[in-house]
C-alpha positions as CSV (number, residue, x, y, z in Angstrom):
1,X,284.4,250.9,42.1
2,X,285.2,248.0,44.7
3,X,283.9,244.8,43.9
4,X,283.4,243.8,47.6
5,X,283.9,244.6,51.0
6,X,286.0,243.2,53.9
7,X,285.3,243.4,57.4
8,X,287.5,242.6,60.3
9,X,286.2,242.2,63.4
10,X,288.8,241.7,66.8
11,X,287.0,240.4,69.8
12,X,289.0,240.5,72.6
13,X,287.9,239.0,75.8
14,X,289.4,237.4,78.9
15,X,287.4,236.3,81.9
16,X,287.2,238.4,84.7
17,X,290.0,238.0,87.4
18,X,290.8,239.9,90.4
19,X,292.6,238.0,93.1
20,X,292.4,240.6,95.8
21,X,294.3,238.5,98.4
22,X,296.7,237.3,96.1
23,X,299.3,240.0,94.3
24,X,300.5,237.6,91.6
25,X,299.0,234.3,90.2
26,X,298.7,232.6,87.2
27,X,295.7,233.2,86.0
28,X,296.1,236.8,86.4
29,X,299.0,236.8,84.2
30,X,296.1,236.2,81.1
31,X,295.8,239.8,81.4
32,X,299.1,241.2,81.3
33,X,300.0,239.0,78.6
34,X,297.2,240.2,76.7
35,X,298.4,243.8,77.5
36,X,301.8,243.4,76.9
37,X,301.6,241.0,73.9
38,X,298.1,241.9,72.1
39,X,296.5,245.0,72.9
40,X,298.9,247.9,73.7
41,X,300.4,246.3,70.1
42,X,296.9,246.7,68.0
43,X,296.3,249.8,69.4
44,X,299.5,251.2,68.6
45,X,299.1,249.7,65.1
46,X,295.9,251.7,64.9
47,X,297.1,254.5,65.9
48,X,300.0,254.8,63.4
49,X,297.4,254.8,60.9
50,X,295.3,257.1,61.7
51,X,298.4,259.2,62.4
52,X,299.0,258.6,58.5
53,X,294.9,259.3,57.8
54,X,294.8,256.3,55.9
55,X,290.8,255.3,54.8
56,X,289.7,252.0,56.2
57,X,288.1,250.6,59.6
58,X,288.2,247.6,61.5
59,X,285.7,246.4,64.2
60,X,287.0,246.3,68.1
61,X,285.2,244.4,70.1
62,X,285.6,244.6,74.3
63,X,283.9,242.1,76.2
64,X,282.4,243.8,79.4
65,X,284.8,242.0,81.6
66,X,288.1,243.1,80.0
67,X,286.5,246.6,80.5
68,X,286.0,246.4,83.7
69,X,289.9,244.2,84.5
70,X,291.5,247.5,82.2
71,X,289.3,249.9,84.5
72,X,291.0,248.1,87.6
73,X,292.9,250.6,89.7
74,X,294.4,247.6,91.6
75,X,295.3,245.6,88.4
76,X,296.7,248.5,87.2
77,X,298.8,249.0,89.2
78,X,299.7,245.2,89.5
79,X,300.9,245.4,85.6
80,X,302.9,248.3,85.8
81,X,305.0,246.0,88.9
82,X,304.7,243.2,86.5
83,X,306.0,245.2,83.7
84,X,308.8,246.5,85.9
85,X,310.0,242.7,86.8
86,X,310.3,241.3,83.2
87,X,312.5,244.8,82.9
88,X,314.7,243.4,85.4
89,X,314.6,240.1,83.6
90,X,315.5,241.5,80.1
91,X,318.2,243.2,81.5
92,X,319.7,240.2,82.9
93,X,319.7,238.4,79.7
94,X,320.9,241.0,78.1
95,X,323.8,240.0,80.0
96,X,323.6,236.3,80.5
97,X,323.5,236.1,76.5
98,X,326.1,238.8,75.9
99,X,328.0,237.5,73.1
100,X,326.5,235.1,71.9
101,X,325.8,236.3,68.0
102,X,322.5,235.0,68.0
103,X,320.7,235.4,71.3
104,X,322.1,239.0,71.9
105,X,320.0,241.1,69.6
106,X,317.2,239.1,70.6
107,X,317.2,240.1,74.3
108,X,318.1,243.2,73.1
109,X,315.0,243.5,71.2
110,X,312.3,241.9,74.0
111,X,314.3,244.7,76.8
112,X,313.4,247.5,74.5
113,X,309.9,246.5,73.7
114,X,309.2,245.8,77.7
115,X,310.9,249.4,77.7
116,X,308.6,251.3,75.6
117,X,305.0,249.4,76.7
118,X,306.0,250.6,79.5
119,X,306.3,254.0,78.4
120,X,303.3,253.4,76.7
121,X,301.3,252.3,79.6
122,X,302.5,254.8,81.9
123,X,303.1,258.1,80.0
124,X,301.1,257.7,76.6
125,X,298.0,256.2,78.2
126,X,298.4,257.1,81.6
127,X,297.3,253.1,82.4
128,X,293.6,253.4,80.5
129,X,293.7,251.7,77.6
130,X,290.2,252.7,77.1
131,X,290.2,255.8,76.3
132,X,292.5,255.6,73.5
133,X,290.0,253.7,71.7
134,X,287.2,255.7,72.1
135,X,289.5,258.3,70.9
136,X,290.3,256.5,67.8
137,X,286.6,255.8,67.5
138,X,284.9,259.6,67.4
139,X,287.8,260.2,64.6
140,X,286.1,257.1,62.8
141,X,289.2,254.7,62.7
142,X,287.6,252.5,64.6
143,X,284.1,250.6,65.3
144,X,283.6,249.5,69.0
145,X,281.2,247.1,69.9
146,X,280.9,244.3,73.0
147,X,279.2,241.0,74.3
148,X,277.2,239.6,76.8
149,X,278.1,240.5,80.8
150,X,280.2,237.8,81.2
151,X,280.6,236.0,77.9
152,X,278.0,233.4,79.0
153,X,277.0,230.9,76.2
154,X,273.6,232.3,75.8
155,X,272.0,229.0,74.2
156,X,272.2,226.3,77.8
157,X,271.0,229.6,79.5
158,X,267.4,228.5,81.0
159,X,265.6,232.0,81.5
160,X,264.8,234.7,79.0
161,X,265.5,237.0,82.4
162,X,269.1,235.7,82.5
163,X,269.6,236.3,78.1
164,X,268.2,239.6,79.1
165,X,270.8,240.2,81.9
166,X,273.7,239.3,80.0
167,X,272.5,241.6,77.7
168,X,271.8,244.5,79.0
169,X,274.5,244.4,81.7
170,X,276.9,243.9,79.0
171,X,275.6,247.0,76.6
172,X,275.2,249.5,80.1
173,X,279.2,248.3,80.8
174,X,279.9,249.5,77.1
175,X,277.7,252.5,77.5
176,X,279.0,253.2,81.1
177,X,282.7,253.7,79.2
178,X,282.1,254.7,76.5
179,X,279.1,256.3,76.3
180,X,276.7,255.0,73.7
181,X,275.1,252.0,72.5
182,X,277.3,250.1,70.5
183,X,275.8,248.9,66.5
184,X,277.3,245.7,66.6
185,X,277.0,242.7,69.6
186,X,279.0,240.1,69.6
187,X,277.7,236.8,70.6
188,X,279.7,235.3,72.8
189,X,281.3,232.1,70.9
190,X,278.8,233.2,67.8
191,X,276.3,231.2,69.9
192,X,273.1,231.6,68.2
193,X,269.8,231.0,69.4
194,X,266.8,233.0,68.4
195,X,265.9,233.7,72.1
196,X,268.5,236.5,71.8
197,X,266.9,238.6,69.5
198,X,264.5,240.6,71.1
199,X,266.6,242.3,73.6
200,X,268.9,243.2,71.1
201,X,266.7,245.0,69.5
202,X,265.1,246.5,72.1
203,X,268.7,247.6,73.0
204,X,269.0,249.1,70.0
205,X,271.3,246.7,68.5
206,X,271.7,246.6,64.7
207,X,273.7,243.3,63.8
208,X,275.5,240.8,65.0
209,X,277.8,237.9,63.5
210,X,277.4,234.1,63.6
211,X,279.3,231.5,62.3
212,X,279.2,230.3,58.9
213,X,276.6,227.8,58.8
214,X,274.2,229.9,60.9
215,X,273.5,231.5,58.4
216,X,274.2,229.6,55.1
217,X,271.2,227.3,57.1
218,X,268.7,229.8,57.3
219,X,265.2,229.5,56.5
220,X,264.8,230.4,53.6
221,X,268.3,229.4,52.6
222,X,269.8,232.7,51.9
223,X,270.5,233.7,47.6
224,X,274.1,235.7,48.4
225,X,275.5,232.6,50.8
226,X,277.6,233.9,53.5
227,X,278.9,237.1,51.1
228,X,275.4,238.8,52.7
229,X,273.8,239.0,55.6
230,X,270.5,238.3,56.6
231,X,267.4,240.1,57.7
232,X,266.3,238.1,60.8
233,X,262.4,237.9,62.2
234,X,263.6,241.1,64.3
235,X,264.7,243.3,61.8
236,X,268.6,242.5,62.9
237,X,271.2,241.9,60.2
238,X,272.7,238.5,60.9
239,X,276.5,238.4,59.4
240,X,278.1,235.1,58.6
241,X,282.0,234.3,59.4
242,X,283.8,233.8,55.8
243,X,285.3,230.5,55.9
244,X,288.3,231.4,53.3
245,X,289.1,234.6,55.6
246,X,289.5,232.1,58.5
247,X,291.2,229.3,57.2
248,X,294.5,231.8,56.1
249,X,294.7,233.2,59.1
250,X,293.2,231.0,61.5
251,X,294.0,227.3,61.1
252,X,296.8,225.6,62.3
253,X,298.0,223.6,59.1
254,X,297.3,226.3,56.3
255,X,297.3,229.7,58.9
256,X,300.2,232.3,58.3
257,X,301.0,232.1,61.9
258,X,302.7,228.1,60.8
259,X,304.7,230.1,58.7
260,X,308.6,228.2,59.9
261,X,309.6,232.5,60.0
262,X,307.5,233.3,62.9
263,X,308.4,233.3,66.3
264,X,307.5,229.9,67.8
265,X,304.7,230.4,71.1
266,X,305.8,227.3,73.3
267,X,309.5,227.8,73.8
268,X,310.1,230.4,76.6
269,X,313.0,231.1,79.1
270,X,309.8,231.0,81.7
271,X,310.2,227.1,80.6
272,X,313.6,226.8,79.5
273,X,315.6,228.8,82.2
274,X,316.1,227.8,86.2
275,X,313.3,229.3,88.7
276,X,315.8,231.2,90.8
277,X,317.3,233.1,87.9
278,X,313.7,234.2,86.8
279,X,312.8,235.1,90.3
280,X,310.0,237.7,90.4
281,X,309.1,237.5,86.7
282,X,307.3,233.9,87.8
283,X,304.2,234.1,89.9
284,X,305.5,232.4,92.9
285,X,307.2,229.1,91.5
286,X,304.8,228.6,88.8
287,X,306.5,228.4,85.0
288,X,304.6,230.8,83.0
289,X,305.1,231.8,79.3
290,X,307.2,235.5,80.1
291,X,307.0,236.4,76.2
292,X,310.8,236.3,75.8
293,X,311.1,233.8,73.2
294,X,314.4,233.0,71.0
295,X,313.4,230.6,68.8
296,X,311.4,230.5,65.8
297,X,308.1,228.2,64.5
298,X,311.1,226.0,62.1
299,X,309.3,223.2,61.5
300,X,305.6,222.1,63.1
301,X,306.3,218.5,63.2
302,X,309.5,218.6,64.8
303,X,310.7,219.6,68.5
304,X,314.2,221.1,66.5
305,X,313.6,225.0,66.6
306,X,316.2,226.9,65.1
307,X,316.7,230.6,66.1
308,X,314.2,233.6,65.7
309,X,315.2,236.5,62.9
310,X,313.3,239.0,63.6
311,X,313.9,240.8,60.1
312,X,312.6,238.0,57.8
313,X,309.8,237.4,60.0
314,X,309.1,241.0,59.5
315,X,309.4,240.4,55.8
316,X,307.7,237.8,55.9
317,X,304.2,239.4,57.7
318,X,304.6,242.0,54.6
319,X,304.3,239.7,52.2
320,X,301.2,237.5,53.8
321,X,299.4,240.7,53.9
322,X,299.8,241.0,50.1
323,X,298.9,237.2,50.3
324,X,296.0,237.7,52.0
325,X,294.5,241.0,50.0
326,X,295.0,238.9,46.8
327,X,292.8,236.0,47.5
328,X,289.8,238.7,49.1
329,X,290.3,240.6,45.5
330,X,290.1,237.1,43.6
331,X,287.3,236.2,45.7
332,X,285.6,239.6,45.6
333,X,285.9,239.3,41.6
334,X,284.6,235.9,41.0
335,X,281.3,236.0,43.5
336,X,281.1,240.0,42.3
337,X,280.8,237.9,39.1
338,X,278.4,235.3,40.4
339,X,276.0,237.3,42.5
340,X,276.0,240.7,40.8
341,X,276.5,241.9,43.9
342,X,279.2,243.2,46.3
343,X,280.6,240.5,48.5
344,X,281.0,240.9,52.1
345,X,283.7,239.2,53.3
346,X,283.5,239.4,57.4
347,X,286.5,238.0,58.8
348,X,286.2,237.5,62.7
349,X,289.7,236.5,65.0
350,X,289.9,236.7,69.1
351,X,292.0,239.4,69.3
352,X,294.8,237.7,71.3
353,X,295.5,235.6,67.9
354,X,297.4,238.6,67.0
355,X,300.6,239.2,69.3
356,X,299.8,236.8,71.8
357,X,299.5,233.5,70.4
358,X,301.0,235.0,66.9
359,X,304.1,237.5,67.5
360,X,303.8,239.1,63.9
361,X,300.1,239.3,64.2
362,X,299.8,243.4,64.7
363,X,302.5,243.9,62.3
364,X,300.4,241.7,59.6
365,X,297.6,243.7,60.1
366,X,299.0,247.1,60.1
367,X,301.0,246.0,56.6
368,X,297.1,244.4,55.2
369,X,295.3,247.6,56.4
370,X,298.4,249.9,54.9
371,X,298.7,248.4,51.5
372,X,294.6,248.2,51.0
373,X,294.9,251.5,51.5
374,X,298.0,252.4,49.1
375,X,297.8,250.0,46.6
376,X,295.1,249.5,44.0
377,X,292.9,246.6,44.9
378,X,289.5,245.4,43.7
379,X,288.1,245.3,47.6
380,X,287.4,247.9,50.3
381,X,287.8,247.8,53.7
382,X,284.5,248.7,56.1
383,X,282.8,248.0,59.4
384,X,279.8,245.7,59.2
385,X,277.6,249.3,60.4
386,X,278.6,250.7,57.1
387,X,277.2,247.9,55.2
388,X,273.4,249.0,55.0
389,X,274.6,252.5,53.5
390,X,275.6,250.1,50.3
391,X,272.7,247.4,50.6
392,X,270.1,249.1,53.0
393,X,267.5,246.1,51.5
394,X,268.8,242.7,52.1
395,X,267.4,239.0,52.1
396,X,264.4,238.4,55.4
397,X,265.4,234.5,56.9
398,X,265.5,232.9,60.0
399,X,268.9,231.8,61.3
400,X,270.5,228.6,62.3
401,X,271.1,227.4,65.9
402,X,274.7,227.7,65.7
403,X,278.0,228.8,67.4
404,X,281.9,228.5,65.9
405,X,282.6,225.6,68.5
406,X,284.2,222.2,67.2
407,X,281.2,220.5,65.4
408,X,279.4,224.0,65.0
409,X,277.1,223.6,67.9
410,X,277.2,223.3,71.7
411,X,279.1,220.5,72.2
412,X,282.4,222.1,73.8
413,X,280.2,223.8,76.2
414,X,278.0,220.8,76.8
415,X,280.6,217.9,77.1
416,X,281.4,214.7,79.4
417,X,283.7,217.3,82.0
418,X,281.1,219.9,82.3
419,X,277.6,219.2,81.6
420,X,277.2,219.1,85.8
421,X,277.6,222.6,85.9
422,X,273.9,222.8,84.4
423,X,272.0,221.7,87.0
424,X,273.3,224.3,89.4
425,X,273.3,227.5,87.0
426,X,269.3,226.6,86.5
427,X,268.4,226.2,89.7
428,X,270.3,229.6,90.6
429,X,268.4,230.9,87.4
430,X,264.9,230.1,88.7
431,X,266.0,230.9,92.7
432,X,267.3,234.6,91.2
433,X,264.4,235.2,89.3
434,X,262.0,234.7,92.7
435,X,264.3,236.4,94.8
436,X,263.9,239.5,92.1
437,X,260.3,239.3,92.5
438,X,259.7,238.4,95.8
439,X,262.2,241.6,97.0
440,X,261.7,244.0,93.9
441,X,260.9,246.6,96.5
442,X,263.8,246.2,98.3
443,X,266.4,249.0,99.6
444,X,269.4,249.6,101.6
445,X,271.4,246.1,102.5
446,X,269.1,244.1,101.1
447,X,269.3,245.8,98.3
448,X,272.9,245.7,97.6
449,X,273.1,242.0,98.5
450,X,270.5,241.1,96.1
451,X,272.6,243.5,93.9
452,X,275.9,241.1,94.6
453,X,273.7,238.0,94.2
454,X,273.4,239.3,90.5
455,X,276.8,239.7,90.4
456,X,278.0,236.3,91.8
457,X,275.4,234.9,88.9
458,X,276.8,236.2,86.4
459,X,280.0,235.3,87.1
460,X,279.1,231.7,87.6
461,X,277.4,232.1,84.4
462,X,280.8,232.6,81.9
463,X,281.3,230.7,79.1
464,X,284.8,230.6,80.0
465,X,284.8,228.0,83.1
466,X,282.9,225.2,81.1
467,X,285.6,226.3,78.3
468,X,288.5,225.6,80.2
469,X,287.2,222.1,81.9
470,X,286.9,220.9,78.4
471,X,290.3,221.9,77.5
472,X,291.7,220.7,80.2
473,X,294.5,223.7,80.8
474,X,293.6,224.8,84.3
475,X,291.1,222.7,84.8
476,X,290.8,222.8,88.6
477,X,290.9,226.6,88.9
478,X,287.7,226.7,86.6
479,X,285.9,224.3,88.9
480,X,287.0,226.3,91.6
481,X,285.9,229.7,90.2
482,X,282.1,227.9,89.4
483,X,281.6,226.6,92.4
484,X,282.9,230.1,94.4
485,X,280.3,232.0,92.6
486,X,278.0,229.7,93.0
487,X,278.5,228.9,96.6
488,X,278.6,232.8,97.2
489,X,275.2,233.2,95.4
490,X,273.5,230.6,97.0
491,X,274.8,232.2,100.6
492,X,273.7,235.2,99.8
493,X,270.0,234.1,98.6
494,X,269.5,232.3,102.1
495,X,270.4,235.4,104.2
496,X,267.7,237.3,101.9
497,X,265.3,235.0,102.5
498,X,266.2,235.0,106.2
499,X,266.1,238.8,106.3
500,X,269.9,238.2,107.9
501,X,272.1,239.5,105.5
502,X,275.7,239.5,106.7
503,X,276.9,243.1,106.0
504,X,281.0,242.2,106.5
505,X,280.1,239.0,104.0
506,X,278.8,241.5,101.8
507,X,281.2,244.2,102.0
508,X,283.7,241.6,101.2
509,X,282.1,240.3,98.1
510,X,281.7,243.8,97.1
511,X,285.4,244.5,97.3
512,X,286.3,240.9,95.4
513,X,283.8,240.8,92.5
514,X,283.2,244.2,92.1
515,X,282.6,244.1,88.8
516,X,279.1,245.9,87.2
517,X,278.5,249.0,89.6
518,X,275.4,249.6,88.1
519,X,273.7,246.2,87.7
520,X,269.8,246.3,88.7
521,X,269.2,243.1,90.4
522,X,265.5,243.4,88.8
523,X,266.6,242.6,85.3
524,X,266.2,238.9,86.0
525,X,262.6,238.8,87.6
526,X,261.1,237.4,84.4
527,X,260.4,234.6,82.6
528,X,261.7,230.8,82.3
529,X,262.4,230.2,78.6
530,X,260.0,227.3,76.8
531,X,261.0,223.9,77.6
532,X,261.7,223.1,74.2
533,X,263.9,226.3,73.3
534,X,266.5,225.6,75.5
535,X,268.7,224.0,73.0
């Protein structure tokens, strides 16, 4: 019998980016790198073992607007193009480097793998990469779940109506594609604040996961640590992120992705070689990371990067997954031990960690989900849904205010470069709810610009723009996108008021953000949250 459990939980996300007017740009290349580098790559990992009927799930999570960007007819077809012109540039080098003993397999390599995710793309999954995993989901290799609309950071929301929103537009996005309510939510950046609760489980909802000391802080302080979850006031189970799970993959000193084997991220020809020879791979004359990369991690400390070998990096992902299963089985035996109970060990990543940002990061997981499932081990692999068929009574407490941000709070999201954004969101917060209730009776083009209004909102509302101004990395663009969705809100709410709604204004908003076809503008006619909950 196992003597505890591991769960891994992927939460992919990206913020929601359709340039209509614009056919290439940098920002839209977030997606196709994701595509090309992280998703098509986990999937196909999957895939394999459920081809191989191997026991053992993982959790998927899909933010509502990567559904909607991989739903995108237009972005869709924008990636295959995209895919075609790093073809093109793979086939140059496979010329430029020809020769050379070290750089010629490599280019070899990076032309056959654009090659075949474009094969993939086009002729496996006929460009929806949805489907495939709710495919891989009704076989039960899989556990889908989602997040909030836009992946707002629910906490510095003001109104229970806009929680409520996020919510529920987020779970009828995941219901919309995939047809049912999901068991787990994710919250976006584990952001907890009680306010959350209720609509979850009014939802239907059964867990969700927070970050360590969310739950480690509860009231009452919880018996089983962070190797249980918790029972929160509304009958949710509240799971905590395991530190040691984190720290071996996740952090940048002691993670597996340092390993000096692994492909180094930051040197790429879309740095490295001359704009006119990369041409149409670049958006416009904009250096981009283009995923071929020659050169391996070597040391951290040092700009000297010696060259990538694929086949020892490959060796290397094997044996970190045997790494990796050793220390859950060690830790599974001594809390097993402790508790005399089961440990849950709930180990949540972003999902671009793994081919994106680490090259070797689908390979790793296929060889950790293959040889827990092969080789005798003290621990078993489930999804956090299966838990309660193994503990169906667990501890009642109240969780922390929390959210796996640096400092373990709100500060990234509240900082000096973006606590202005506040003051705006609010007073669109309170202005949205009166416009719902003033105009709940409201039809035809009022109707579908109080619809947009929604829309623009909840766009204005992502977690992501307040992100990326702390950050610093494109800095201006997330200024710009706030203050577009904000200013497009705030135009539409004076037409409604006016009765003069502007139906070539609208139609064009409908055709840019077009995201949530089903949103019901009257979700956010209730409710300003206490004065002191707003955390």
């Amino acid at each position: 019998m196992a003597k505890g459990f591991l769960s891994i939980v992927l939460h992919a996300h990206l913020p929601f980016v359709k340039h209509v007017d614009a056919d290439d740009c940098l920002e839209q290349r977030w997606l196709f790198q994701a595509i090309t580098e992280t998703y098509i790559p986990i999937l196909n990992c999957i895939s394999r073992l459920a081809e191989d009927d191997l026991p053992g799930k993982i959790t998927i999570s899909l933010s509502p607007p990567l559904l909607e960007m991989l739903d995108d007819s237009l972005l869709q077809e924008r990636y295959i193009r995209h895919l075609e012109h790093l073809i093109e540039l793979a086939q140059k080098e496979t010329v430029r480097v020809r020769g050379d003993i070290n750089l010629e397999p490599l280019a070899s390599m990076y032309l056959s793998r654009f090659e075949q995710t474009y094969l993939d793309y086009v002729d496996k999954f006929k460009c929806n990469l949805i489907q495939p995993w709710a495919a891989l989901e009704s076989e039960g290799y899989v556990e889908l779940s989602t997040s909030a609309a836009t992946h707002a950071y629910l906490p510095l929301l003001l109104s229970d109506s806009s929680i409520r929103a996020q919510v529920e537009a987020g779970l009828n996005t995941f219901r919309r594609h995939f047809g049912h309510t999901p068991k787990g939510f994710w919250l976006p950046e584990c952001a907890y604040v009680p306010d959350v609760e209720p609509v979850l489980k009014q939802e239907g909802v059964d867990y969700f996961i927070m970050e360590t000391h969310g739950v480690l802080f509860s009231t009452p302080r919880p018996r089983f640590g962070y190797h249980a979850p918790v029972v929160t006031p509304n009958g949710l189970l509240a799971f905590a992120r395991d530190p040691d799970c984190s720290k071996q993959v996740w952090s940048a000193d002691e993670g597996y992705p340092g390993d000096p084997w692994y492909r180094e991220f930051y040197r790429d020809v879309g740095y490295d070689l001359p704009l006119d020879y990369l041409g149409k791979a670049l958006p416009g004359n904009t250096r981009v990371p283009l995923g071929i990369k020659y050169y391996r991690v070597t040391d951290r400390k040092s700009n000297y990067k010696d060259f990538y070998r694929p086949e020892i990096a490959k060796h290397r992902a094997w044996e970190h997954a045997g790494s990796f299963m050793f220390w859950r089985n060690k830790e599974a035996e001594f809390w097993n031990d402790i508790y005399g109970r089961r440990p849950v060990m709930v180990a949540p990543y972003d999902a671009e960690l793994f081919g994106h940002w680490w090259y070797e990061g689908p390979l790793w997981l296929e060889n950790l989900m293959r040889r827990m499932a092969l080789e005798k081990q003290s621990v078993k692999l489930i999804s956090l849904s299966e838990y309660r068929e193994y503990y169906p009574v667990n501890q009642p407490a109240e969780p922390a205010v929390s959210s796996w941000g640096y400092k373990g709070y709100h500060e990234v999201w509240l900082a000096d470069s973006n606590h202005w954004i506040y003051r705006h969101l609010h007073h669109c917060e309170t202005l949205m709810a009166r416009l719902s209730e003033d105009f709940k009776h409201a039809t035809g083009l009022a109707e579908r610009a109080l619809n947009q209004a929604a829309r623009e909102l909840l766009l204005a509302q992502a977690s992501d723009w307040p992100f990326i101004m702390k950050s610093g990395t494109v800095h201006q663009y997330a200024v710009n996108r706030f203050v577009t969705h904000v200013g497009r809100f705030l135009r539409l709410a004076r037409q409604i008021e006016t009765g003069a709604v502007d139906p070539v204004f609208l139609k064009h908003l409908e055709h840019t953000d077009n995201i949530f076809p089903d949103i019901d503008f009257r979700v956010f006619a209730t409710g300003i949250r206490d004065e002191g909950k707003v955390s």
